[in-house]
Every structure is written in structure tokens, then in C-alpha cells.
Backbone as XML, in Angstrom:
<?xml version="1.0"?>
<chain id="A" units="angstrom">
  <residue number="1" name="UNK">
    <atom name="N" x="14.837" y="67.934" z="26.174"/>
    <atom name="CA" x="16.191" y="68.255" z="26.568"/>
    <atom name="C" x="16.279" y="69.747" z="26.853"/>
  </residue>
  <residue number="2" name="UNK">
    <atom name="N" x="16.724" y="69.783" z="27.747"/>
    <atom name="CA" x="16.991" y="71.446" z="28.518"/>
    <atom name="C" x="18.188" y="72.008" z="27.630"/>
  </residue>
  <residue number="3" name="UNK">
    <atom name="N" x="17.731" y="72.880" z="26.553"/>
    <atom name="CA" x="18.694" y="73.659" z="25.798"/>
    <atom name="C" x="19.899" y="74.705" z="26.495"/>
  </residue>
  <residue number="4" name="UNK">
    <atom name="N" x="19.617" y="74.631" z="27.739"/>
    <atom name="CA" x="20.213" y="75.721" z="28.227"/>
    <atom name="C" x="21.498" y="74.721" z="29.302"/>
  </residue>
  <residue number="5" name="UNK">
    <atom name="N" x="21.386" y="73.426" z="29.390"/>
    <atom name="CA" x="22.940" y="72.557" z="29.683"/>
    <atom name="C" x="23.684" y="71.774" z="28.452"/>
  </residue>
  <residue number="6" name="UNK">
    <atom name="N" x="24.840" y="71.802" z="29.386"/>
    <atom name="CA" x="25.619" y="70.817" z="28.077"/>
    <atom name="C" x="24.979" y="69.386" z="28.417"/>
  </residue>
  <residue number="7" name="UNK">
    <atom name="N" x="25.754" y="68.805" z="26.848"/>
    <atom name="CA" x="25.671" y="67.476" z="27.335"/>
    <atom name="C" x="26.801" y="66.275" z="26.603"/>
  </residue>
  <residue number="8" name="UNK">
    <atom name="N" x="27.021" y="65.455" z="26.325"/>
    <atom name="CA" x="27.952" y="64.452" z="26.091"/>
    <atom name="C" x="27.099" y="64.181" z="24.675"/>
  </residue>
  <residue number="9" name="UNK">
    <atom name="N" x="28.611" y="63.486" z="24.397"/>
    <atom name="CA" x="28.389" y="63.167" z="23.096"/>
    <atom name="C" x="27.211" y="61.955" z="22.648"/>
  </residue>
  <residue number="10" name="UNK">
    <atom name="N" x="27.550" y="61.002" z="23.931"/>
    <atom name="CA" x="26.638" y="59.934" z="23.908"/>
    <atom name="C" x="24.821" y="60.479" z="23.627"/>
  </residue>
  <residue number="11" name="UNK">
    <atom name="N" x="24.711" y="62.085" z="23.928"/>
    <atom name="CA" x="23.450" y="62.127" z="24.682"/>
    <atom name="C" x="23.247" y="63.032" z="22.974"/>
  </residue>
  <residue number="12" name="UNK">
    <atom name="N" x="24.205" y="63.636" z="22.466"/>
    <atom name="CA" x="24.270" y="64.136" z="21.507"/>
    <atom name="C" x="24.135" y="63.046" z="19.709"/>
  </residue>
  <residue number="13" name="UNK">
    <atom name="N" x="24.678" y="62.047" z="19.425"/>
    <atom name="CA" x="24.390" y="60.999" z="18.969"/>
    <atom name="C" x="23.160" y="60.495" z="19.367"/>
  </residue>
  <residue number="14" name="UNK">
    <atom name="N" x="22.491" y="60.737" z="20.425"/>
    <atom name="CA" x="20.953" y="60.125" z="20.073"/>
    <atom name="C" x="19.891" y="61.721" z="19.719"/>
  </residue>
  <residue number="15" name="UNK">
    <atom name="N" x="20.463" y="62.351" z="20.278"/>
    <atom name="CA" x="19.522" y="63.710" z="19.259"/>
    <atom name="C" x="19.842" y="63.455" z="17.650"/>
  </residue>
  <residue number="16" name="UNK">
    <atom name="N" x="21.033" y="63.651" z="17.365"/>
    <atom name="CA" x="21.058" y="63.284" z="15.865"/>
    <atom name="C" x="20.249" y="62.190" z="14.924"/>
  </residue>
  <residue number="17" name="UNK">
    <atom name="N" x="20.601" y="60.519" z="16.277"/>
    <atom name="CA" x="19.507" y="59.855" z="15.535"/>
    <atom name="C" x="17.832" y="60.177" z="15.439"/>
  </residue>
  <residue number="18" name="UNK">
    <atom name="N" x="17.632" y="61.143" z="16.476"/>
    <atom name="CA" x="15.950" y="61.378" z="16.285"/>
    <atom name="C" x="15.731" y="62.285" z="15.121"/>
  </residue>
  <residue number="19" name="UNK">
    <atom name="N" x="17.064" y="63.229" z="14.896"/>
    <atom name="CA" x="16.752" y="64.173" z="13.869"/>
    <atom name="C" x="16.515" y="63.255" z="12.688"/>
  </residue>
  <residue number="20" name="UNK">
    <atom name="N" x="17.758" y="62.301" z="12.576"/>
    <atom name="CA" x="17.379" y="61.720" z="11.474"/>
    <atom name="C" x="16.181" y="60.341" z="11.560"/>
  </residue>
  <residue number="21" name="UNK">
    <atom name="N" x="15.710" y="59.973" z="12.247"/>
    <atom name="CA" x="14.806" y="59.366" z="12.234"/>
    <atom name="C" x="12.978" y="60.217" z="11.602"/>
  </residue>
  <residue number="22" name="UNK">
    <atom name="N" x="13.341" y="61.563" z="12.479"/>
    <atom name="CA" x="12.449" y="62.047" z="11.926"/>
    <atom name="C" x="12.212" y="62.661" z="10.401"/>
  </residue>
  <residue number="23" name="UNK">
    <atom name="N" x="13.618" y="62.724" z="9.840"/>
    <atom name="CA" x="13.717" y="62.809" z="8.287"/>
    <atom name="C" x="13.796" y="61.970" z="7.383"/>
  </residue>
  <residue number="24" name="UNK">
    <atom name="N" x="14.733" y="61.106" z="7.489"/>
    <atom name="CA" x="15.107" y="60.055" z="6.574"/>
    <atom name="C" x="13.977" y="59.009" z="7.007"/>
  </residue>
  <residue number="25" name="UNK">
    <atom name="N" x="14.033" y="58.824" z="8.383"/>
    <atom name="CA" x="12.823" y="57.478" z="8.361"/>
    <atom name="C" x="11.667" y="57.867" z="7.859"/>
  </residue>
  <residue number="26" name="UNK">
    <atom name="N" x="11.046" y="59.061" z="7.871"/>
    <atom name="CA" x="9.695" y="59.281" z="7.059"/>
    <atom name="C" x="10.078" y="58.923" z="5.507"/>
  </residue>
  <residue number="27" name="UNK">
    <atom name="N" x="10.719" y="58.956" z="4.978"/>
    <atom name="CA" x="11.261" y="58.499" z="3.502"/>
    <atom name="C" x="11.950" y="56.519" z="3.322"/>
  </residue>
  <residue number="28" name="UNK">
    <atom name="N" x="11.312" y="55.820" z="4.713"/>
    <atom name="CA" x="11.758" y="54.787" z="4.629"/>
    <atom name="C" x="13.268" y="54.209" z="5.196"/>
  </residue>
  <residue number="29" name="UNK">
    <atom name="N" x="13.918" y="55.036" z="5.678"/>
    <atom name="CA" x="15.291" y="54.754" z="6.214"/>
    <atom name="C" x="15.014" y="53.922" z="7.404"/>
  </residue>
  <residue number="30" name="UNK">
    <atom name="N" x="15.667" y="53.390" z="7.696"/>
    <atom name="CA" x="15.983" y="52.423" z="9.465"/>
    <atom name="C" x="16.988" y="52.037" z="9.628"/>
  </residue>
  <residue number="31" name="UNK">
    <atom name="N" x="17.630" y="52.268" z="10.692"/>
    <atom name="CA" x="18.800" y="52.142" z="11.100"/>
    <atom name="C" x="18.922" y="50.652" z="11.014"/>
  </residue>
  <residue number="32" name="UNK">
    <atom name="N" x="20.183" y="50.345" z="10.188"/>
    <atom name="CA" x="20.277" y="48.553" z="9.998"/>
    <atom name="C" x="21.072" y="47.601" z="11.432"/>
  </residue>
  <residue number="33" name="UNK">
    <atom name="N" x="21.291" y="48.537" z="12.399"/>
    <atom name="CA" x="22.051" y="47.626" z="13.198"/>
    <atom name="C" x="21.930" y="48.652" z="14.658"/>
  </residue>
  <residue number="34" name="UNK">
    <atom name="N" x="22.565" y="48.104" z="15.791"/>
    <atom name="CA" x="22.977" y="49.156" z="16.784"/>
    <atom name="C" x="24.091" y="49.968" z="16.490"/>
  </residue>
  <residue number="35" name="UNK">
    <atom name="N" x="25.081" y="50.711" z="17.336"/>
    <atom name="CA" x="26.089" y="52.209" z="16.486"/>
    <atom name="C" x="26.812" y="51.106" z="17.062"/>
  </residue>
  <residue number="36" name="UNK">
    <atom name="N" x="27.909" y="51.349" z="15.943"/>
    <atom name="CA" x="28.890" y="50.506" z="15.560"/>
    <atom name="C" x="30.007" y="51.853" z="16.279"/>
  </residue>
  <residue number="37" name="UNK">
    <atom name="N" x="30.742" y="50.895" z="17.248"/>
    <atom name="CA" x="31.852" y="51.871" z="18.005"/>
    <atom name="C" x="33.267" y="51.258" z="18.161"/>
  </residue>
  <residue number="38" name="UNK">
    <atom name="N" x="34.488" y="52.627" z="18.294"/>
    <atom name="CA" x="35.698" y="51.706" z="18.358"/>
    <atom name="C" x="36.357" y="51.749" z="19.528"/>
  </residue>
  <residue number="39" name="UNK">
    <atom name="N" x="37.788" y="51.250" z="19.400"/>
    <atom name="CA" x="38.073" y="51.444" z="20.655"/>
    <atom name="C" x="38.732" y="52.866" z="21.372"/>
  </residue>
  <residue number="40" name="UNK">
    <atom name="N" x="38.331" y="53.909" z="20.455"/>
    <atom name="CA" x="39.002" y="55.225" z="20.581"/>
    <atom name="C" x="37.870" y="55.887" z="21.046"/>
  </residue>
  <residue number="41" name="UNK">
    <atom name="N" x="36.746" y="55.315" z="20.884"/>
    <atom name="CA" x="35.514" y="55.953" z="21.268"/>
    <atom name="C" x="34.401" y="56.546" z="20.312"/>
  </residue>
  <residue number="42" name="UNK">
    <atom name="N" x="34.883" y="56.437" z="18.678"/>
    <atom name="CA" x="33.985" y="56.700" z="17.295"/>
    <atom name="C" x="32.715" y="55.951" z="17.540"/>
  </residue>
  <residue number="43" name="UNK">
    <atom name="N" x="31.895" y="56.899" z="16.983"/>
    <atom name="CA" x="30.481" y="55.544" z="16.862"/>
    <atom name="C" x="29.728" y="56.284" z="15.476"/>
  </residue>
  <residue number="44" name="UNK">
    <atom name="N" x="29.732" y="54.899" z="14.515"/>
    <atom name="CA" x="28.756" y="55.365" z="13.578"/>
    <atom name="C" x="27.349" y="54.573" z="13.468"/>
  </residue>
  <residue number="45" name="UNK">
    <atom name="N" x="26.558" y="55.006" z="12.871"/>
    <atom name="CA" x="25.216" y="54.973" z="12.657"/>
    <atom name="C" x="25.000" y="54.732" z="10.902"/>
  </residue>
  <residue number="46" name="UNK">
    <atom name="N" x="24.296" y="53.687" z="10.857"/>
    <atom name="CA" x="23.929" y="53.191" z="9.742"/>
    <atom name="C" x="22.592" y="53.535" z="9.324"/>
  </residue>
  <residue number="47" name="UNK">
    <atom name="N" x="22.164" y="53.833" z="8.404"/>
    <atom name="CA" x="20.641" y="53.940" z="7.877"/>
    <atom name="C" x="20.013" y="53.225" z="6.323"/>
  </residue>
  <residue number="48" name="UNK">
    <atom name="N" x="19.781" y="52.683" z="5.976"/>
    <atom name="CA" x="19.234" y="51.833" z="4.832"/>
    <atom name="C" x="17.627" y="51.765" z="4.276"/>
  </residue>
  <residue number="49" name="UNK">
    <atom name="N" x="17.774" y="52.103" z="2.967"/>
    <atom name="CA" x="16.787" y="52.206" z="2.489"/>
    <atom name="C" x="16.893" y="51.176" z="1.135"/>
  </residue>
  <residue number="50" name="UNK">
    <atom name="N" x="16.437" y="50.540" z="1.229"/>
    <atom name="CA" x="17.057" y="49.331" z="-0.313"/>
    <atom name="C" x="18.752" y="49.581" z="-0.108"/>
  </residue>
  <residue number="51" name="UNK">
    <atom name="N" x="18.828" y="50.329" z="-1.309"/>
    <atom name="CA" x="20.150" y="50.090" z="-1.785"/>
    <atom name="C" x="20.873" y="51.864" z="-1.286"/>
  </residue>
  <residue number="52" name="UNK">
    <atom name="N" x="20.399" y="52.743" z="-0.849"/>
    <atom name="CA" x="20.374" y="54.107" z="-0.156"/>
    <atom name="C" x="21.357" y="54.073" z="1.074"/>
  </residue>
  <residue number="53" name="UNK">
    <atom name="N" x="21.988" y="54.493" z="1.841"/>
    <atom name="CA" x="22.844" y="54.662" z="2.607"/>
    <atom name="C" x="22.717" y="56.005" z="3.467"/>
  </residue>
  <residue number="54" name="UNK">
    <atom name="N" x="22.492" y="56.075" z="4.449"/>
    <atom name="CA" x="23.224" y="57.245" z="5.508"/>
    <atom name="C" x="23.493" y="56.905" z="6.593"/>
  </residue>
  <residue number="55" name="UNK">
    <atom name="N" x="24.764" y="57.170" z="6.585"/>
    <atom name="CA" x="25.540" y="57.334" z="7.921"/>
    <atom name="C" x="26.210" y="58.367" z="8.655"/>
  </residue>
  <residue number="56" name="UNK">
    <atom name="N" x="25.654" y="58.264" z="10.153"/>
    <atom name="CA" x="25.936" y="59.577" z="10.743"/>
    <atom name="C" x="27.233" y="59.079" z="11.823"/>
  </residue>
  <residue number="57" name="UNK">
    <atom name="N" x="28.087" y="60.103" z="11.929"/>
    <atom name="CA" x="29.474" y="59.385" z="13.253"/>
    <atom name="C" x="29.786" y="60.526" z="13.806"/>
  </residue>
  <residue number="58" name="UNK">
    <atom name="N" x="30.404" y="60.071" z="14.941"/>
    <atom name="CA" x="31.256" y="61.067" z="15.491"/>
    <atom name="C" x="32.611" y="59.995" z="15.382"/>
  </residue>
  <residue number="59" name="UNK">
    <atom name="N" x="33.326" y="61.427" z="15.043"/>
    <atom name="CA" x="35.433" y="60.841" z="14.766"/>
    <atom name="C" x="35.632" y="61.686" z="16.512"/>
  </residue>
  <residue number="60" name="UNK">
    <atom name="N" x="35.975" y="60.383" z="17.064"/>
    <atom name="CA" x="36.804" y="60.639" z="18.019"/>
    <atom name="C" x="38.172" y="61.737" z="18.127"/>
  </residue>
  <residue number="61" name="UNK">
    <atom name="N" x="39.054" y="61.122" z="17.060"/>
    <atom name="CA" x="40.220" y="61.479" z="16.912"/>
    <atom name="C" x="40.286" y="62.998" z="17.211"/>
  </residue>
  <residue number="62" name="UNK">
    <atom name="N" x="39.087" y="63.319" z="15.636"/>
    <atom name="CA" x="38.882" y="64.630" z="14.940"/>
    <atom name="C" x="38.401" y="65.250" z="15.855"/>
  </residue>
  <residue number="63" name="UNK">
    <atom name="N" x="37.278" y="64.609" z="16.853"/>
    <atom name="CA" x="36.258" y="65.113" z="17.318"/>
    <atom name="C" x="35.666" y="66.204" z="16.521"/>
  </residue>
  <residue number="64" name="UNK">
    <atom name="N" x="34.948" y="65.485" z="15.360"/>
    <atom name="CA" x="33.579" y="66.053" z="14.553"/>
    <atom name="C" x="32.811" y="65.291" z="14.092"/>
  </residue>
  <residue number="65" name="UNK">
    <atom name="N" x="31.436" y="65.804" z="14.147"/>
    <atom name="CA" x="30.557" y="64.584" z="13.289"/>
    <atom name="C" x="30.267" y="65.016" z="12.138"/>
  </residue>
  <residue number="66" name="UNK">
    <atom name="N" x="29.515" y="63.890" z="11.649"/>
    <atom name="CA" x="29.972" y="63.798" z="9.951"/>
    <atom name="C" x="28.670" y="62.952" z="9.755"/>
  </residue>
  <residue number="67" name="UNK">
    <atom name="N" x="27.836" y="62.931" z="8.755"/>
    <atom name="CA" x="26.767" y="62.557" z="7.630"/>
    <atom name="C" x="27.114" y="62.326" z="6.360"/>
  </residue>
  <residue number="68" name="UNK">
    <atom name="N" x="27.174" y="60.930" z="5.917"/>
    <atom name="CA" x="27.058" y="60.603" z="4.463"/>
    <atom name="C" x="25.617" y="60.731" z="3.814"/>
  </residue>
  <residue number="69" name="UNK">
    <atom name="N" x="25.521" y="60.595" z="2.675"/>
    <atom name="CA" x="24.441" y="60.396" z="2.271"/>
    <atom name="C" x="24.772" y="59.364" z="0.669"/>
  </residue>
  <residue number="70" name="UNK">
    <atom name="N" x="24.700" y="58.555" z="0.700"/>
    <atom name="CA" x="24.797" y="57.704" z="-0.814"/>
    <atom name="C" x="24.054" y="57.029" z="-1.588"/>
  </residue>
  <residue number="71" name="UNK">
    <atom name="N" x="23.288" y="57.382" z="-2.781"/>
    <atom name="CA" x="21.939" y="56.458" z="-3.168"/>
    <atom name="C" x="22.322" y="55.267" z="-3.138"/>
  </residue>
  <residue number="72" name="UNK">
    <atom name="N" x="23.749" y="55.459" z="-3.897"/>
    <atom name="CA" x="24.074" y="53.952" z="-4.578"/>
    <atom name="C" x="25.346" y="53.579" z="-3.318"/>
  </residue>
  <residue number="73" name="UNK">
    <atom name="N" x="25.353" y="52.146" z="-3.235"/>
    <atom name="CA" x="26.525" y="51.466" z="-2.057"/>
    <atom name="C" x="27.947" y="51.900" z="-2.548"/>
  </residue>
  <residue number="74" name="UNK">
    <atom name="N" x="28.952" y="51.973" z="-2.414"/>
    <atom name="CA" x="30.151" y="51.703" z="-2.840"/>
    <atom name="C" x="30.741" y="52.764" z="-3.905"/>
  </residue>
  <residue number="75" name="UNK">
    <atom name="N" x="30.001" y="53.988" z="-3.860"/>
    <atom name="CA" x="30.273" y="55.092" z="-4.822"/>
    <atom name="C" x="30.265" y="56.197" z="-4.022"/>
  </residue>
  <residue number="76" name="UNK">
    <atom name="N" x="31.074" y="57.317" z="-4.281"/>
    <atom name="CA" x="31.229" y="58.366" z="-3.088"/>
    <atom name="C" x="29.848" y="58.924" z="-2.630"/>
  </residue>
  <residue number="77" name="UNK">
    <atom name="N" x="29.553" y="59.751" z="-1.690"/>
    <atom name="CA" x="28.849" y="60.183" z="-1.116"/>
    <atom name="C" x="28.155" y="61.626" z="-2.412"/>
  </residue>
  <residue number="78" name="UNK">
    <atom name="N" x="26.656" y="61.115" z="-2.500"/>
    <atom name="CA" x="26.271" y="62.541" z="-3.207"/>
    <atom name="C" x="26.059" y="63.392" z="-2.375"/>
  </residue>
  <residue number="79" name="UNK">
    <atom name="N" x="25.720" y="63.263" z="-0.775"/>
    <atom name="CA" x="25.818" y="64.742" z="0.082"/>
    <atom name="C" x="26.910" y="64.450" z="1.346"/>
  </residue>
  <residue number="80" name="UNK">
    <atom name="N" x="27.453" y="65.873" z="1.974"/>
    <atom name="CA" x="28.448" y="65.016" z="2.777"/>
    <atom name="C" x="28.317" y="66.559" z="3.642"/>
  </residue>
  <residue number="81" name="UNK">
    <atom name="N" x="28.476" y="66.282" z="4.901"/>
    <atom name="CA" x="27.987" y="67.595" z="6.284"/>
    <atom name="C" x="29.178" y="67.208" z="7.277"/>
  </residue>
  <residue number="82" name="UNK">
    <atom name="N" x="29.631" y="68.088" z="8.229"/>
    <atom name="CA" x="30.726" y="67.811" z="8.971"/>
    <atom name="C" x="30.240" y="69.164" z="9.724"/>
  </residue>
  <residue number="83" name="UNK">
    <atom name="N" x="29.916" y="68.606" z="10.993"/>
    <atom name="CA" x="29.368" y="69.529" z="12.338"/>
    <atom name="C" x="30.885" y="69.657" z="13.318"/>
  </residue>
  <residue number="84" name="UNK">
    <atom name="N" x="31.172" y="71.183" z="13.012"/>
    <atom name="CA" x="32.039" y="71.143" z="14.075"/>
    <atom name="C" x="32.186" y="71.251" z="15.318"/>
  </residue>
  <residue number="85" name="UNK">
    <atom name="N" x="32.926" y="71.219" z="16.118"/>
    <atom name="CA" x="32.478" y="71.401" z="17.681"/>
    <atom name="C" x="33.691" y="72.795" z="17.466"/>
  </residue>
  <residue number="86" name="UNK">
    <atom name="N" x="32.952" y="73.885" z="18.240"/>
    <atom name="CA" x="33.911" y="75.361" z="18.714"/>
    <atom name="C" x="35.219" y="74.661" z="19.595"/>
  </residue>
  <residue number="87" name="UNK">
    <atom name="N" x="35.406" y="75.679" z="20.093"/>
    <atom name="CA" x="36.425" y="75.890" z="21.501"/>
    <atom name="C" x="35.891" y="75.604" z="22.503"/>
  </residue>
  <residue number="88" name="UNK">
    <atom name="N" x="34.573" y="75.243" z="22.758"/>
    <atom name="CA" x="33.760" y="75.494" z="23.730"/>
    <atom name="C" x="33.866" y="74.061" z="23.991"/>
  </residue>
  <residue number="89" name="UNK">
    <atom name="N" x="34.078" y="73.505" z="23.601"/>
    <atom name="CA" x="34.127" y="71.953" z="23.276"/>
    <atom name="C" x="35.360" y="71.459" z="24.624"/>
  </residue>
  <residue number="90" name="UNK">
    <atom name="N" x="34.774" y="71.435" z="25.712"/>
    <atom name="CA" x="35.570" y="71.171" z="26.934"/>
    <atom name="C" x="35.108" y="69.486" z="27.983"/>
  </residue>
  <residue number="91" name="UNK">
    <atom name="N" x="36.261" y="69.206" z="28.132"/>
    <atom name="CA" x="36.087" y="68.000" z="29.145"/>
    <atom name="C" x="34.873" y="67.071" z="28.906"/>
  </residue>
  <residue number="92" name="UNK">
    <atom name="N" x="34.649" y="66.889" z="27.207"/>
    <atom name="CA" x="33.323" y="65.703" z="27.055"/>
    <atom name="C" x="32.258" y="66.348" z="26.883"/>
  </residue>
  <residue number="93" name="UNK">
    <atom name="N" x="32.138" y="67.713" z="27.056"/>
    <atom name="CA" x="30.294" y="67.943" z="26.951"/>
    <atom name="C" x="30.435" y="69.382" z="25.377"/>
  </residue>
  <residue number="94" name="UNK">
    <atom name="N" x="28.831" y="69.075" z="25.332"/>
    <atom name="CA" x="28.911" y="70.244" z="23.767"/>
    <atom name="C" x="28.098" y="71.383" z="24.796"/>
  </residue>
  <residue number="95" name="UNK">
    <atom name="N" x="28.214" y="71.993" z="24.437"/>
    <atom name="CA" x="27.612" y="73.269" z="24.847"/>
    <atom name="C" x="26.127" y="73.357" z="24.359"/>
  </residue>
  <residue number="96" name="UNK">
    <atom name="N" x="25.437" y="74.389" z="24.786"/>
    <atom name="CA" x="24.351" y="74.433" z="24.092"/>
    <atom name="C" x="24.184" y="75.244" z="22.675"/>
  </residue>
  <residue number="97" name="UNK">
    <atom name="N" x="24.909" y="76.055" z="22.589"/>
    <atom name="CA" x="25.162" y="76.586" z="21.333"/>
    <atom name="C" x="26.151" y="75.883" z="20.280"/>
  </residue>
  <residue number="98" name="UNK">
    <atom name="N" x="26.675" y="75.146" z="20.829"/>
    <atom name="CA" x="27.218" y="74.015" z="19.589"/>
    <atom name="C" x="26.411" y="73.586" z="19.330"/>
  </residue>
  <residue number="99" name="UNK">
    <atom name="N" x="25.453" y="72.784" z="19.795"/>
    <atom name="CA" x="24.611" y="71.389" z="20.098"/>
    <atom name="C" x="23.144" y="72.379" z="19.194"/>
  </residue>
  <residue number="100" name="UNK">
    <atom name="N" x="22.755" y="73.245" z="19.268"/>
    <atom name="CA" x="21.618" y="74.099" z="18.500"/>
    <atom name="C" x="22.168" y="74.340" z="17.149"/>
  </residue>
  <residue number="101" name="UNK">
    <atom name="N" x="23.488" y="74.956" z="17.071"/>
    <atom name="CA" x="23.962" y="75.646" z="15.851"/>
    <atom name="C" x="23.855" y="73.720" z="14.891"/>
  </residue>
  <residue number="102" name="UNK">
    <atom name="N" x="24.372" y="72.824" z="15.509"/>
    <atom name="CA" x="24.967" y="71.507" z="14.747"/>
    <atom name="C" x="23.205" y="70.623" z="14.235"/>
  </residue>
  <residue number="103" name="UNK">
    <atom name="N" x="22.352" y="71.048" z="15.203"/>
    <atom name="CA" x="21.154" y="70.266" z="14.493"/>
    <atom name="C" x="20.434" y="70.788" z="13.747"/>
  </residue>
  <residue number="104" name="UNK">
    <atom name="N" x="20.504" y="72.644" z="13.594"/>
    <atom name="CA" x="20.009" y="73.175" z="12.702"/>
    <atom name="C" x="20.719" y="73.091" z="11.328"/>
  </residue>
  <residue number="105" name="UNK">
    <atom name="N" x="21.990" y="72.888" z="11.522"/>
    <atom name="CA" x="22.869" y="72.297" z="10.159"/>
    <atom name="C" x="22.830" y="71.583" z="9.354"/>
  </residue>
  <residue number="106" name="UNK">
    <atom name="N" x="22.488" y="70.426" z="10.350"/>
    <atom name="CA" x="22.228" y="69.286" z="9.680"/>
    <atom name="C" x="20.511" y="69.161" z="8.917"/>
  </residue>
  <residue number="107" name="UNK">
    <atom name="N" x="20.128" y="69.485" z="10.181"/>
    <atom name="CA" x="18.566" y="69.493" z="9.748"/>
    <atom name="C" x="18.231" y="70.561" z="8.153"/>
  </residue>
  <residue number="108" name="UNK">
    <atom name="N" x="19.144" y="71.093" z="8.418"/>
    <atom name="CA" x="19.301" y="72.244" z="6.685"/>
    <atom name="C" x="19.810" y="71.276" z="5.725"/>
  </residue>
  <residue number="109" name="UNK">
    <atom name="N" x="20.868" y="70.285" z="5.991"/>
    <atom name="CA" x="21.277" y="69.462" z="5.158"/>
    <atom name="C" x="20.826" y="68.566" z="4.566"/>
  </residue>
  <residue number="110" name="UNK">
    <atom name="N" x="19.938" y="67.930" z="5.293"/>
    <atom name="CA" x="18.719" y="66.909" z="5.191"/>
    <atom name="C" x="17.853" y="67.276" z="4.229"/>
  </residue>
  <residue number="111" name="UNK">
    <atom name="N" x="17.159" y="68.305" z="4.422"/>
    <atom name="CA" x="16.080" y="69.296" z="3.628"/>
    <atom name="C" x="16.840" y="69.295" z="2.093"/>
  </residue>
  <residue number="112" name="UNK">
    <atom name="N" x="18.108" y="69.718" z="2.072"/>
    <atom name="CA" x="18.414" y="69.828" z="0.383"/>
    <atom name="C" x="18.361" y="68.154" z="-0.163"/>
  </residue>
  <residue number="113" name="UNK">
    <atom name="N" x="18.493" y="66.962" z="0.423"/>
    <atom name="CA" x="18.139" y="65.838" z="0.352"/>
    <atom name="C" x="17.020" y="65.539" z="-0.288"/>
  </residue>
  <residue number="114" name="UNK">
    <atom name="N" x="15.993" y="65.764" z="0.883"/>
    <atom name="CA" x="14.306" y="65.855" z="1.312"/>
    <atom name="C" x="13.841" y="66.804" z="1.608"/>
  </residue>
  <residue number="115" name="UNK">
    <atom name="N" x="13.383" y="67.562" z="0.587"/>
    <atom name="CA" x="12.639" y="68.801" z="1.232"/>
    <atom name="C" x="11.575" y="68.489" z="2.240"/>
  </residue>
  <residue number="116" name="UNK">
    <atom name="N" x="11.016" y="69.427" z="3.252"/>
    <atom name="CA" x="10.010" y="69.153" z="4.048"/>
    <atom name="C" x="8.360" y="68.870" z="3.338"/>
  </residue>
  <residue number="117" name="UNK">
    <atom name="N" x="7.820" y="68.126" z="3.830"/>
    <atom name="CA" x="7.101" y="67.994" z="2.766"/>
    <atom name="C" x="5.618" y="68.887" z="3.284"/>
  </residue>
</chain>
């Protein structure tokens, strides 16, 4: 991906899933389904490990994405990340400095999870 254009969220939600594929799935995660979307335009992402949980979304509404992390099902989140989008955040596309600043974030977030090994 050419760091130096924007791009859509759609195109942005699959960088995230590679980030996390390349973290969490080395620890056994797999996404349990295709991204679950509404009619406002949200789409979240499921990840499962036994009984482990992460889910990554973008909130339409809010327009921000967001990472759970939960060992256990049905109990709050032990880590929780919320990538904002700037001002820059125009007509559908992230910028490239959103889109760099938001995967190094996360990818920092991950690490206090899973350190690199």
C-alpha cells in the first residue's frame, strides 16, 4: 500500500485485519466469521481463540475504531484501544498520517497483550 494516498475505510479494516492477523493469529486467533456490518455502515471483526475474544470495528456513527480484547466471554474487556480519525478525516478516505499514526497504535497495543516475541 502506497503510504503516501488516502484510502477508505473498507481498505483500512483490511490493514487492521492483517495487523491483527499477524499478531493475534500467531498466538492462535482466527477470525470466527466474515465482518459483521450494519445498516449505517459499522463493521466488526471477530477473533477467537477457545474461550479469548478480539474484536476490532469501525463505529460509523462515531466514526472511530475500536479493539476489544477479552480472555474470558461475557466480562468486560481487559484491554480496550480507540483509533481516532483527525480533521483530516474528509469525504470517506483516512489520510496517510491518520492511517500510519492508527496502526502504530494499535500495533503498540497489541504488544502490551503479546509482546513481540
Amino acid at each position: 500500500m502506497n503510504s503516501e494516498s488516502s484510502i477508505d475505510v473498507e481498505q483500512f479494516m483490511a490493514e487492521l485485519a492483517t495487523l491483527v492477523n499477524q499478531t493475534a493469529g500467531a498466538r492462535g486467533f482466527r477470525r470466527d466469521s466474515e465482518p459483521e456490518r450494519d445498516p449505517l455502515g459499522s463493521c466488526t471483526m471477530r477473533y477467537r481463540n477457545g474461550p479469548a475474544e478480539l474484536l476490532v470495528g469501525w463505529d460509523a456513527k462515531e466514526q472511530w475504531f475500536t479493539m476489544y480484547y477479552r480472555p474470558v466471554p461475557e466480562r468486560p474487556p481487559a484491554t480496550e484501544w480507540t483509533g481516532l480519525l483527525s480533521a483530516r478525516y474528509i469525504d470517506g478516505n483516512i489520510s496517510p498520517a491518520d492511517r500510519d499514526q492508527m496502526l502504530a497504535s494499535l500495533r503498540a497495543k497489541l504488544e502490551t497483550i503479546w509482546p513481540p516475541r
